[in-house]
C-alpha positions, 0 to 999 in steps of 0.5 A: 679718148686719150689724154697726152701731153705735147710740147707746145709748139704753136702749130699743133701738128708740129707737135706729132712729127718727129723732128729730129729726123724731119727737121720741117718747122722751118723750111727757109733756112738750117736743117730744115732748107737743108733737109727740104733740097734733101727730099727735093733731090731724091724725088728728083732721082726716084719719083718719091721720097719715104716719111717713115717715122714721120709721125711719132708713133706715140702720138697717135697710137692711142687714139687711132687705136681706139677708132679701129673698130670703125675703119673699113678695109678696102682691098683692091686689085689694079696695077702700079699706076693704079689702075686696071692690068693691061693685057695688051701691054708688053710682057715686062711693062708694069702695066701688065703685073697685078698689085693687091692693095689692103687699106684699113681707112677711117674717113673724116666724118668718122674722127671725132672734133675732139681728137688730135686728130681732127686738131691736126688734120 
């Protein structure tokens, strides 16, 4: 497996995360209260919010690379709300619109103790 070093926070995940963009070591006060009211409000207004970057892509690569090989990948058919297409919905309700939805997942018991991981998880 991969042999990286990572600054030493004490929680280990913290030590994945991107936190100049994600700033979330401390919640209570600056940038992370800051950037927490931030996500609070858009989930507010939208229903989400987006991690892009959350992870530093570095961080994993490597050994999410090497598991590869061992993931499966579902595809699977629903509708927004994940569930079956609803003909007898209005003709613009989302219900009635088909997704596909491709997932490539490696499930806890196929991550080994040893990664990052499983250290973080």
């Amino acid at each position: 497996m991969n042999d990286m070093t990572f600054p030493t926070n004490v929680d280990m995940a913290l030590n994945l995360i991107d936190l100049e963009r994600y700033p979330i070591e401390n919640l209570e006060t600056g940038k992370g209260a800051e950037y927490l009211r931030e996500c609070q409000e858009h989930m507010q207004e939208h229903g989400w919010c987006n991690f892009d970057g959350f992870i530093k892509p570095e961080a994993l690569a490597a050994e999410s690379n090497d598991l590869l090989p061992t993931a499966e990948t579902l595809t699977i058919k629903r509708n927004i709300y994940q569930g079956k297409v609803d003909p007898s919905a209005p003709a613009d309700d989302p219900r009635r619109k088909e997704y596909t939805h491709i997932a490539t997942q490696l499930a806890d018991d196929q991550i080994p103790e040893e990664t990052l991981l499983q250290k973080t998880l």
